[in-house]
MARKOL-514439 format. One record per residue (C-alpha): z, y, x; residue in three letters. Coordinates in steps of 0.001 Angstrom, whole numbers, plus 500000, padded with zeros to 6 digits. Layout:
% residues N
ZYXAla/...
This chain:
% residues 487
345128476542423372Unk/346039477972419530Unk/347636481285419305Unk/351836480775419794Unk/353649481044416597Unk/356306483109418559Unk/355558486449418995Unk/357749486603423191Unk/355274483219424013Unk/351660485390423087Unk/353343488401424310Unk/354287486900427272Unk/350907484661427851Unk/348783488140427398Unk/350993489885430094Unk/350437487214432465Unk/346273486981431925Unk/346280490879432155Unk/348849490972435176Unk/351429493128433501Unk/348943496430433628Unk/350437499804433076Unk/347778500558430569Unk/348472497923428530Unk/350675498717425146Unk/352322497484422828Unk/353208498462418779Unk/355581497327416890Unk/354956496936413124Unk/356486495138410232Unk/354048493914407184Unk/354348491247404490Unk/358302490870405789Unk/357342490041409318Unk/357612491211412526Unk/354108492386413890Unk/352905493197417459Unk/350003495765418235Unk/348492495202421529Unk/345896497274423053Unk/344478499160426197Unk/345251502559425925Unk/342242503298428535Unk/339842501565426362Unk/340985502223422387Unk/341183505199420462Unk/344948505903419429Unk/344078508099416574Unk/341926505450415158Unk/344828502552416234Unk/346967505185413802Unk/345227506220410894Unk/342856502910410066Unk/345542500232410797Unk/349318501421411350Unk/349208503874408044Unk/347577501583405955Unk/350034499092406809Unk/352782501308406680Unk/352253502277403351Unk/351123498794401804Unk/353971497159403042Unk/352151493418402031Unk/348818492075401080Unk/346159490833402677Unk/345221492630405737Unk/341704492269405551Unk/341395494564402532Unk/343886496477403638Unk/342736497582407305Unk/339302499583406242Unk/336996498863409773Unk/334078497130410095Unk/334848495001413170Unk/338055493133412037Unk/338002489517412320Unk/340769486633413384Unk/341151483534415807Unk/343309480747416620Unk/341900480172419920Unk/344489482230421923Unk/342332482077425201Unk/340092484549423932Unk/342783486946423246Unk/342616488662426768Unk/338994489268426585Unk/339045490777422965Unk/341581492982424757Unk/339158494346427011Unk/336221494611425005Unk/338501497397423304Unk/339698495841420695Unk/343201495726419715Unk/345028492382418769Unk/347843491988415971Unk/350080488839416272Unk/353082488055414167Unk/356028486175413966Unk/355745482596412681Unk/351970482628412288Unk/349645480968414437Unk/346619483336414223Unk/345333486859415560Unk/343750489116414651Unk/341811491934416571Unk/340118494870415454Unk/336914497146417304Unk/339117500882418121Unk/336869501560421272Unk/337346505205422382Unk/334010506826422460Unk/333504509365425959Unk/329972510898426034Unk/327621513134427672Unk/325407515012425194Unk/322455514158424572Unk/319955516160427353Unk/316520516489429048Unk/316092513570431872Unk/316540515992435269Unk/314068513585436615Unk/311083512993434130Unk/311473516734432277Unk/307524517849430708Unk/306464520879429450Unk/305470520424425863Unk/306699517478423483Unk/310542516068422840Unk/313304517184425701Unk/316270514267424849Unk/317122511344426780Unk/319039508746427303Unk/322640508666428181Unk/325443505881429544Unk/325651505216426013Unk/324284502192424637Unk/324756502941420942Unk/323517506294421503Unk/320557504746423129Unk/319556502353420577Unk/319923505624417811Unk/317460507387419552Unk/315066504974420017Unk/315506503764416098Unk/315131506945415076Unk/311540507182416144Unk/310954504042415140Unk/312474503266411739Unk/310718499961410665Unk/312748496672410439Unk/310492494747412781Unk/312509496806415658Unk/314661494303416996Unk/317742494514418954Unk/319350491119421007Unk/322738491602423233Unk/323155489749426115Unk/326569490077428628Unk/325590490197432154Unk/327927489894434944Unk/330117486763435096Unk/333342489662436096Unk/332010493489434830Unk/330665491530431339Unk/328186494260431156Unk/326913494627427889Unk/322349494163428140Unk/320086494918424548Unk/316165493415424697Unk/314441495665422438Unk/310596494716421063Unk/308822495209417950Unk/308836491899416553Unk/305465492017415217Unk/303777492898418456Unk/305573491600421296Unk/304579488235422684Unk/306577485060421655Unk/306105484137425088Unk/306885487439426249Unk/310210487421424738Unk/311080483853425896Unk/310803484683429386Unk/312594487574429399Unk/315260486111427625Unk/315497483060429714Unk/315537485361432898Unk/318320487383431601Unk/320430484159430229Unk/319958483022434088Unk/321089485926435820Unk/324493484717437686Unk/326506487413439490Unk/329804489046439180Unk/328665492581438872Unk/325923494655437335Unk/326210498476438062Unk/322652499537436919Unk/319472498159435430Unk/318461498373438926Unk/320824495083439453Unk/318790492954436424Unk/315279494782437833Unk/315968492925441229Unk/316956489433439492Unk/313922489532436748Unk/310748491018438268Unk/308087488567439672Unk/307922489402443652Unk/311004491706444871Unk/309627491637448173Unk/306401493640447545Unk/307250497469447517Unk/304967497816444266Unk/307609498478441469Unk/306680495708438984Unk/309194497134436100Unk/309128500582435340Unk/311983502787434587Unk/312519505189432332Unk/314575508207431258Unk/312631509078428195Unk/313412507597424888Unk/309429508881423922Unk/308150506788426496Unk/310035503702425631Unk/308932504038422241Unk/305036504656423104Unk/305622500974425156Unk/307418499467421926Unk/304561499531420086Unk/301770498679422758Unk/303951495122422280Unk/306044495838425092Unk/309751494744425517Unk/312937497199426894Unk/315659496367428385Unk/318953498777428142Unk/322011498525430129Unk/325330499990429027Unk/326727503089431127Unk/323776503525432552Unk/320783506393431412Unk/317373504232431881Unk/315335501768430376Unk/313333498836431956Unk/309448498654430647Unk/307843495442430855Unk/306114494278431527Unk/303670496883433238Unk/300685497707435209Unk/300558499693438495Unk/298107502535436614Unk/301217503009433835Unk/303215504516436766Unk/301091507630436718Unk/301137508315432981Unk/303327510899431466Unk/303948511945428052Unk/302471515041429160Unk/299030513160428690Unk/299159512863424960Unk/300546516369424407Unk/297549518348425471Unk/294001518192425228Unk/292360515191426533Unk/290190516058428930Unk/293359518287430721Unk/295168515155430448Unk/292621512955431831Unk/292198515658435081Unk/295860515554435391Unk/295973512048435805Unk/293387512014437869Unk/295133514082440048Unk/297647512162440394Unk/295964508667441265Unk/293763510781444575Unk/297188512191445441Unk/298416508429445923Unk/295076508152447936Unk/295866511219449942Unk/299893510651450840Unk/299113507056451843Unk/295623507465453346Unk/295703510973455296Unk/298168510579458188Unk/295859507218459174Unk/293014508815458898Unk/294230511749461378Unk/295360509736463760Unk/292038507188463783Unk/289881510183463805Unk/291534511843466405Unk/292337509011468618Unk/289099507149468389Unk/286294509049466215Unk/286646512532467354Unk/283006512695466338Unk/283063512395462663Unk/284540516265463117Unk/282111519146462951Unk/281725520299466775Unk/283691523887465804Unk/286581521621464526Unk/286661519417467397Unk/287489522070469594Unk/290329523584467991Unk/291328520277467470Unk/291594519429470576Unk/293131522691472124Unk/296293522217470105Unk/296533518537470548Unk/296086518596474781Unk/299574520986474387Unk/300974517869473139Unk/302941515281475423Unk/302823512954472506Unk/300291510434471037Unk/298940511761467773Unk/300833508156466901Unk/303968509698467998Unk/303713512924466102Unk/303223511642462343Unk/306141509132462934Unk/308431511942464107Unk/307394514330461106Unk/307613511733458806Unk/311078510502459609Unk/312259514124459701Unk/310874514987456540Unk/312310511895455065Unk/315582512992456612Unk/315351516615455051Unk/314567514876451574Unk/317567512821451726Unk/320060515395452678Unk/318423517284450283Unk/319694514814447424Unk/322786514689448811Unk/324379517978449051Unk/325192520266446403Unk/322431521371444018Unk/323395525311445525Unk/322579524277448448Unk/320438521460448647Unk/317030523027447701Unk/317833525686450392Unk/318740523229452802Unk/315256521601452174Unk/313066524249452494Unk/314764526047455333Unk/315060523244457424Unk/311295522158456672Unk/310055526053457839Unk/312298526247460970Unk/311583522236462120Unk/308299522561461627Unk/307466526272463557Unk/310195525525466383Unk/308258522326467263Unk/304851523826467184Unk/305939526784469225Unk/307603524030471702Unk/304771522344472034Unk/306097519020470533Unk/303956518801467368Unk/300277520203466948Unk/299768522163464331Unk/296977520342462301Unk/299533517247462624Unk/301832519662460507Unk/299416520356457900Unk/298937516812457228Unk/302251515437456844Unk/302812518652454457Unk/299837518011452483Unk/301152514244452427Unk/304935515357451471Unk/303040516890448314Unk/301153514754447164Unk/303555512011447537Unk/306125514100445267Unk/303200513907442144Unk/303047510583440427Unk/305736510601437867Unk/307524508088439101Unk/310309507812441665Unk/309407504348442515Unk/306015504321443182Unk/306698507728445172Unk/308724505986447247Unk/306412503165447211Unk/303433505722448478Unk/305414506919451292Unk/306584503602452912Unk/303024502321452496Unk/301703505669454918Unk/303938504552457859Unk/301923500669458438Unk/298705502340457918Unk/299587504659460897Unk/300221501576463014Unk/297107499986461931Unk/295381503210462981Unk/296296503874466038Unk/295803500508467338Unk/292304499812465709Unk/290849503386464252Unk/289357503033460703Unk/288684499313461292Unk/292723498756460788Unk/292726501116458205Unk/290234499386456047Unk/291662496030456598Unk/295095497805455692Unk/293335499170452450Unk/292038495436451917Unk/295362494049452333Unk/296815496131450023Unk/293871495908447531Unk/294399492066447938Unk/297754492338447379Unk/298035494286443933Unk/295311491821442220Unk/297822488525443361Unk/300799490495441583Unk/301936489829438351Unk/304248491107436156Unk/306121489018433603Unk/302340487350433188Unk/300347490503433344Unk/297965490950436012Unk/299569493853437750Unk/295917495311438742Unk/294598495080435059Unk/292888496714433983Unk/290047496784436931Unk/291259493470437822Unk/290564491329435937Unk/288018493941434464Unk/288546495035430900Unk/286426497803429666Unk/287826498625426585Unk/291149499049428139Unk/289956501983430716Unk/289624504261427684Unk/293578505123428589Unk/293523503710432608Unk/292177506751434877Unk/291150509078431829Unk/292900509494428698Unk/290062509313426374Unk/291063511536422434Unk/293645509866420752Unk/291382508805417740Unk/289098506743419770Unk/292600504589421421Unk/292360502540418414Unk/293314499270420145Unk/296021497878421888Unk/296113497453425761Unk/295462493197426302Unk/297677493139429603Unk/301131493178427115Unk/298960490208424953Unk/300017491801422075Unk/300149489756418321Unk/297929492594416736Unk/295494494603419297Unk/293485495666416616Unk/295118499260415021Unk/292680501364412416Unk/289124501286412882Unk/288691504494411702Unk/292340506768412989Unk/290085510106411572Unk/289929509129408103Unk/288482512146406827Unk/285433512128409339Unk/284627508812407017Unk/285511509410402990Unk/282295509466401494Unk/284088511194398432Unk/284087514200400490Unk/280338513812401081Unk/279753513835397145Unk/
């Protein structure tokens, strides 16, 4: 249908498509001896901008063409009076008027945001402390900022067939896979729902195998971090109103990096990450390994530990089974209500709760005490790799290794630990062999896998992203090689 030459018919066709809302207005205006209409959401435009950049100018020019008159950057016009509604709440605002069978709408969106901050949940010690917001314009600036070369490029994409959530796919378009970018593109263009709250939504509908509780996308609060996967030829996706970023695609190792890696010496960044990889190990391997031991290779213990051991545990009414799965649950319960209530209160809450649970059931005689030492020493070690996802991951995996263990000993645990081995070198992400680099083995990429080798010996690319360029400079410490110096 073409826009109604009569202002009451587009007046009255809008009000119908928008069901008469109470935050829709309307303006009144008179230019080039017509009568004009202003419509807009007042929940969605700015009225000071509505004001000063179109009804003053218009005001005071009387006549003339309104594109030169109305100084903003997003002004354009339509016939196609379908499209009106939408334009409406994209926050524009549309002018009719009388007798002409056009619109036109101009970009007044109202701007509410957050300042820029440190992410609550990725904050490091040394290095940048901003991060992203629920804007998406801020987002883009601070990632542009870092990188300010014109191969950065930015696509939109509108997901969510009601909610019309605005998407951008960012990659650097001289490193980031052609066939990369196709995929991702033709994953997002597929995505059919009616709503998209979070990039967790588009996460779900993208990644490779949503059943496998390895995170195959990784999220992101840090505008730093997105950047470092920009240029390893690595695309991000962000999501309007929301604070994160989706990396892909990724390897399981790159969810126990930190920025904190790069921004100290090497070898205290290669420990560090270290740490992190046997804390994995420990959170999803200790509880099993009690329970085996205890239940059916009591002699792997020195004889000294076996009887203290064993005087705490014959206090016990419950298998050794029976006593990780209740202090596991009830420290997951503790973490959750921890979330949940009121920063004040919630840390208190946590701890509290963990010291009084834990000595009222030793002291009853429900729980042994080594039993409590393990599940501690698994709480913390769970609570170390950077990432929420793969934390979460490492303490869902502990619960069928505890099966396997006290059915079969450490035979179930190391066909649990094959499973799972099995299992990470079938996944894939976007392509990439989520295993890689130890499987399929590349060498050259374990310089920045379980060490961080020095920063001037990283002088190529990761393969698993299959980057246009791996290659960087040969030689990053120029001066160690200018033979003028040597003269």
């Amino acid at each position: 249908m073409k826009v109604f030459s009569s202002l009451e018919k587009n007046k009255e066709y809008i009000q119908n498509l928008l069901f008469y809302s109470s935050d829709l207005k309307w303006r009144s205006i008179k230019f080039n001896q017509k009568d004009g209409l202003i419509v807009f959401l007042e929940s969605l435009c700015d009225q000071e901008k509505i004001q000063n950049e179109i009804i003053q100018p218009l005001e005071e020019s009387k006549e003339g063409a309104l594109e030169e008159i109305i100084a903003c950057v997003e002004i354009a016009k339509t016939t196609d009076l379908s499209r009106l509604p939408q334009f409406i709440v994209q926050a524009n605002c549309v002018l009719l008027f009388e007798g002409i069978a056009e619109a036109f709408f101009v970009g007044v969106g109202a701007e509410y945001t957050r300042a820029i901050s440190e992410p609550v949940n990725e904050g490091v010690i040394r290095g940048a402390h901003d991060g992203f917001i629920e804007h998406l314009t801020t987002n883009l600036y601070l990632v542009r900022k870092r990188i300010e070369n014109p191969s950065l490029v930015v696509r939109y994409y509108q997901v969510g067939e009601v909610t019309k959530t605005k998407v951008a796919l960012l990659y650097m378009q001289d490193l980031a896979n052609a066939e990369l970018i196709k995929e991702v593109d033709q994953r997002i263009n597929s995505i059919r729902m009616d709503t998209t709250i979070s990039p967790g939504f588009i996460a779900e509908m993208i990644e490779d195998n949503t059943f496998s509780l390895f995170p195959q996308i990784l999220l992101t609060e840090r505008p730093d971090r997105s950047v470092a996967h920009l240029m390893e030829g690595r695309v991000i996706i962000l999501s309007d109103g929301d604070a994160s970023a989706l990396i892909l695609p990724v390897t399981f190792f790159a969810f126990f990096q930190s920025p904190d890696d790069y921004h100290g010496r090497w070898i205290v960044g290669s420990f560090i990450r270290l740490l992190r990889l046997v804390s994995f190990i420990i959170a999803t391997l200790v509880p099993a390994l009690y329970i085996a031991v205890v239940a059916f290779h009591p002699e792997i213990l020195p004889s000294n530990l076996i009887y203290t051991v064993k005087s705490t545990i014959d206090k016990v009414p419950f298998p050794p089974i029976m006593e990780a799965v209740i202090m596991q649950v009830t420290l997951e319960v503790l973490r959750e209500a921890g979330i949940r209530l009121p920063s004040r209160v919630g840390q208190t809450v946590s701890i509290v709760g963990g010291l009084v649970i834990g000595e009222s059931v030793v002291r009853a005689g429900l729980i042994s005490y080594p039993m409590v030492i393990v599940v501690a020493l698994t709480a913390i070690a769970s609570f170390v790799a950077p990432s929420n996802e793969i934390s979460t991951a490492t303490r869902l995996l502990g619960f069928p290794l505890m099966v396997l263990a006290s059915l079969f000993g450490l035979f179930g645990i190391t066909f649990g630990i094959l499973f799972i081995l099995i299992h990470l070198c079938k996944l894939e992400s976007f392509g990439t062999p989520y295993f890689a680099p130890l499987m399929p083995l590349r060498i050259k990429d374990l310089k920045d896998t379980l060490l961080r080798f020095p920063i001037w010996s990283l002088n190529q690319r990761p393969h698993d992203p299959h980057s246009k360029k791996l290659e960087q400079e040969r030689f990053s410490r120029g001066w160690k090689h200018d033979d003028s110096r040597k003269e």
